[in-house]
N, C-alpha and C positions, 0 to 999 in steps of 0.2 A: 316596236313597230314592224308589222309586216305585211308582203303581196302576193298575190297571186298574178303569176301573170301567165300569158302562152305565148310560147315560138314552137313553131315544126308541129302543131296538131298536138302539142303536149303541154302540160298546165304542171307551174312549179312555185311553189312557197318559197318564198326569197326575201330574206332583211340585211341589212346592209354588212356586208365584210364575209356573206355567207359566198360558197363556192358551187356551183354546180356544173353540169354535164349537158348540152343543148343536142341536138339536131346539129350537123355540120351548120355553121354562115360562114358566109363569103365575105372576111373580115382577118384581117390581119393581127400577127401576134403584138400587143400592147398598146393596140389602138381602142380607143371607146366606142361603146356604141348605147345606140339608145333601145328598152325596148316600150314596144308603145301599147301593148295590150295587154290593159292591166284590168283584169277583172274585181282586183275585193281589193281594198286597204284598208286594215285596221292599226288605230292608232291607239293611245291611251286612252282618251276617251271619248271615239265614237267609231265605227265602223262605215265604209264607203263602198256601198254594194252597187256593181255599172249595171246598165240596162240595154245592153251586153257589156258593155266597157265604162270606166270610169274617166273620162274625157278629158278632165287636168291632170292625170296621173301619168307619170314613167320612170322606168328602172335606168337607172347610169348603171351601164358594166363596164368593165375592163378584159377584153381578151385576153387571157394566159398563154392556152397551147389548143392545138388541135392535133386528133389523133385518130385510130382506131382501135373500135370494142372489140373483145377478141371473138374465135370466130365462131358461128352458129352452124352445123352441119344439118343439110336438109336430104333426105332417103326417102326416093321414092321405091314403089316396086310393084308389078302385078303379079298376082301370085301364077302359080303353074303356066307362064309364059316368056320365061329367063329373060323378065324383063326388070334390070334394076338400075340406079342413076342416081350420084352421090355427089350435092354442090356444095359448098361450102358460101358463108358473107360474112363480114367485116364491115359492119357499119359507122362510118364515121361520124366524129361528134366534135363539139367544141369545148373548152371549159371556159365556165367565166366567174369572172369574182364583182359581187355586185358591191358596188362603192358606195349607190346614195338612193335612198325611194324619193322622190317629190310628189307630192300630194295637191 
């Protein structure tokens, strides 16, 4: 059995005891939380496609840890005008381990 679901603008296939990587939440480490937008469930045997979402469905996770990715270095520059400008980001993220799909 697995889902799709989305947090942070991003869509992630998740079944249960799987681990993944979010968008930072504002959620503490070894607290649960719910997520509620759950696009596809497929089961053994039948599949539950939402119309955008599937409205009995949600993921139980467990918060692990939160962190940051390492870093991304962004270079601007315009040419023949000694114009150049180097930033750096660290985008943080959350891990979570999904403990149950409900259908």
């Amino acid at each position: 059995m697995y889902a799709i679901v989305e947090t942070g603008g991003k869509q992630y296939r998740v079944e249960p005891g799987s681990v993944i990587r979010v968008e930072a939440l504002d959620a503490e480490v070894g607290s649960m939380i719910t997520l509620d937008k759950v696009l596809l469930v497929n089961t053994e045997d039948k599949v539950l496609v939402g119309a955008p979402q599937v409205d009995s469905a949600k993921a139980v996770a467990e918060v692990m840890s939160h962190g940051r990715d390492r870093k991304v270095l962004v270079f601007k520059k315009k040419r023949r005008k000694n114009y150049h400008r180097t930033f750096g980001h660290r985008q943080p993220f959350t891990t979570l381990r999904i403990k149950e799909l409900v259908s």
